[in-house]
C-alpha beads as a LAMMPS data file, in Angstrom:
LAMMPS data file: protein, C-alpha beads

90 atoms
89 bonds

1 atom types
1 bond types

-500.0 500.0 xlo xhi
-500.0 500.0 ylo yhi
-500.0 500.0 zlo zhi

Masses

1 110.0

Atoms # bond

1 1 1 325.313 -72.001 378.124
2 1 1 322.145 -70.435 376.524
3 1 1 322.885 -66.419 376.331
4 1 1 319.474 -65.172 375.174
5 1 1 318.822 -62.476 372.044
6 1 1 318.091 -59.288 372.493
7 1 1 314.920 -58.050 370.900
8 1 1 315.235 -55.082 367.869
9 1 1 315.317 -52.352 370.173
10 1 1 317.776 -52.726 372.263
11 1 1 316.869 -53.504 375.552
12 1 1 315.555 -56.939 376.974
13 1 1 311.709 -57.105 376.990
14 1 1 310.022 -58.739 380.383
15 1 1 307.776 -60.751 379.210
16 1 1 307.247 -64.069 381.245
17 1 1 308.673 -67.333 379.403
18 1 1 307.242 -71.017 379.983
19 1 1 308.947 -73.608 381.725
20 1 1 309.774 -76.040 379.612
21 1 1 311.848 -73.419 377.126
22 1 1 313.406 -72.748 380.101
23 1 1 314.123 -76.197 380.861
24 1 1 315.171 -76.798 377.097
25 1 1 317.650 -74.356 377.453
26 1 1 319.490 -75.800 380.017
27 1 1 320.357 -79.043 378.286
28 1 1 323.191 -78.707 375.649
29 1 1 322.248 -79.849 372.506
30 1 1 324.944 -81.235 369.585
31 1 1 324.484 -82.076 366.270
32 1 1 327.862 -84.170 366.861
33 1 1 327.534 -87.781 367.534
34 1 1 329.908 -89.347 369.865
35 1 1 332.232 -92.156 368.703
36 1 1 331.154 -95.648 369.211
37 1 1 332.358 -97.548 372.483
38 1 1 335.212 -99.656 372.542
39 1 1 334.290 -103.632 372.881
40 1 1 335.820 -105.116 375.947
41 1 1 338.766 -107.304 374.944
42 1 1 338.561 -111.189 376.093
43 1 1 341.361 -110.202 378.929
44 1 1 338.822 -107.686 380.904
45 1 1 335.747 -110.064 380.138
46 1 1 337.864 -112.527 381.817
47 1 1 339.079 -110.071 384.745
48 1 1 335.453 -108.542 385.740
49 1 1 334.137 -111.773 385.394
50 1 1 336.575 -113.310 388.218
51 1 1 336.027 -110.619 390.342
52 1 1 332.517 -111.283 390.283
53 1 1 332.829 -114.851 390.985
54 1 1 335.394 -113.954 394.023
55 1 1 332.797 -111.329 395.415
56 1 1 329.649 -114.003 395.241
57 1 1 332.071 -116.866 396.471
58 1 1 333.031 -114.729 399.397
59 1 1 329.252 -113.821 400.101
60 1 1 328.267 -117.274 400.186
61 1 1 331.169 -118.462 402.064
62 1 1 330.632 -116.186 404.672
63 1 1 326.815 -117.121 404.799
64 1 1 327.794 -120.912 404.907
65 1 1 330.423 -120.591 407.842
66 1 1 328.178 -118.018 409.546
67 1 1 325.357 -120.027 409.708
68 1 1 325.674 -122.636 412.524
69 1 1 326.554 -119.161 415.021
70 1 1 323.006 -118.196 413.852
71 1 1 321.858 -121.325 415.079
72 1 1 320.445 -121.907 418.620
73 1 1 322.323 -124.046 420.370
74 1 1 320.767 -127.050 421.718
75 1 1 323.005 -128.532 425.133
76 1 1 321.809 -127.252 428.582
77 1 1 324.942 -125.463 428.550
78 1 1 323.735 -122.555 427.976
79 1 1 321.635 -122.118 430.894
80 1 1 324.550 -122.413 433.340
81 1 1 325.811 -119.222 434.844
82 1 1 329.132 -118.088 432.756
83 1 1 331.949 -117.424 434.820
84 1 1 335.805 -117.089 434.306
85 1 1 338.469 -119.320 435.831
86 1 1 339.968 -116.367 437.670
87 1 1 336.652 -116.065 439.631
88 1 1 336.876 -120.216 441.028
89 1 1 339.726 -120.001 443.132
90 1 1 338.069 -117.351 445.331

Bonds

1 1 1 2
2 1 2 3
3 1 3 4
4 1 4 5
5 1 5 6
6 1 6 7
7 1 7 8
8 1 8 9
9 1 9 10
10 1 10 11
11 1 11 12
12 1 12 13
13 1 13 14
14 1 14 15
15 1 15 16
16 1 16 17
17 1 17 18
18 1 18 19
19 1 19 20
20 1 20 21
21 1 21 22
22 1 22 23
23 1 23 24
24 1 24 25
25 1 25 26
26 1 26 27
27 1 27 28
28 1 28 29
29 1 29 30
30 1 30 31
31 1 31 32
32 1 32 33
33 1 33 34
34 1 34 35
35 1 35 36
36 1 36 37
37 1 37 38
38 1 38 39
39 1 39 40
40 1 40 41
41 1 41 42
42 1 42 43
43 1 43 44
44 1 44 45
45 1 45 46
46 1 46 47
47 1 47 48
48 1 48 49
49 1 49 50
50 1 50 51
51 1 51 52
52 1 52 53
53 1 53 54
54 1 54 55
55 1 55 56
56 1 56 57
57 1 57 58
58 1 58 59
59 1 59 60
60 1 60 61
61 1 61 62
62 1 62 63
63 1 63 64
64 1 64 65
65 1 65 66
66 1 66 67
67 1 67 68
68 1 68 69
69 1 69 70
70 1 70 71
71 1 71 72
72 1 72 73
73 1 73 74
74 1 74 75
75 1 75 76
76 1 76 77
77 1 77 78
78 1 78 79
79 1 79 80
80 1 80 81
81 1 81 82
82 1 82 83
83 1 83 84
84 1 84 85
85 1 85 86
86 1 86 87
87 1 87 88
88 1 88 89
89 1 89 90
């Protein structure tokens, strides 16, 4: 956090500061550079990439087996009046 200096005599001075020092002095700033990222090892590579494949081969499963309820269906049947067994013996 940014904890601003006080001036020589004493007592903070009003005067109005632009925005982008006051923007600056939000982000933190380091002279320290992180350490470098670990490579993935074969074994995750492997893993993600399986999930991946299971995910897409789900999607496009689902698309393929989904498709012919998409479809209109072509036999007169479907203009007939639907009505459940229960409902003929009356």
């Amino acid at each position: 956090m940014f904890l601003p200096q006080l001036p020589p005599g004493g007592a903070p001075s009003r005067e109005p500061v632009p925005f982008a020092f006051v923007a600056e002095a939000d982000r933190f700033r380091s002279n320290v550079t992180p350490p470098p990222r670990e490579r993935p090892s074969m074994t995750q590579i492997a893993a993600r990439s399986l999930v991946g494949l299971t995910v897409v081969a789900g999607l496009v499963g689902s698309l393929l087996f989904g498709m012919p309820a998409l479809q209109p269906s072509k036999t007169p049947a479907t203009s007939q009046s639907q009505q459940s067994e229960a409902s003929e013996g009356r």
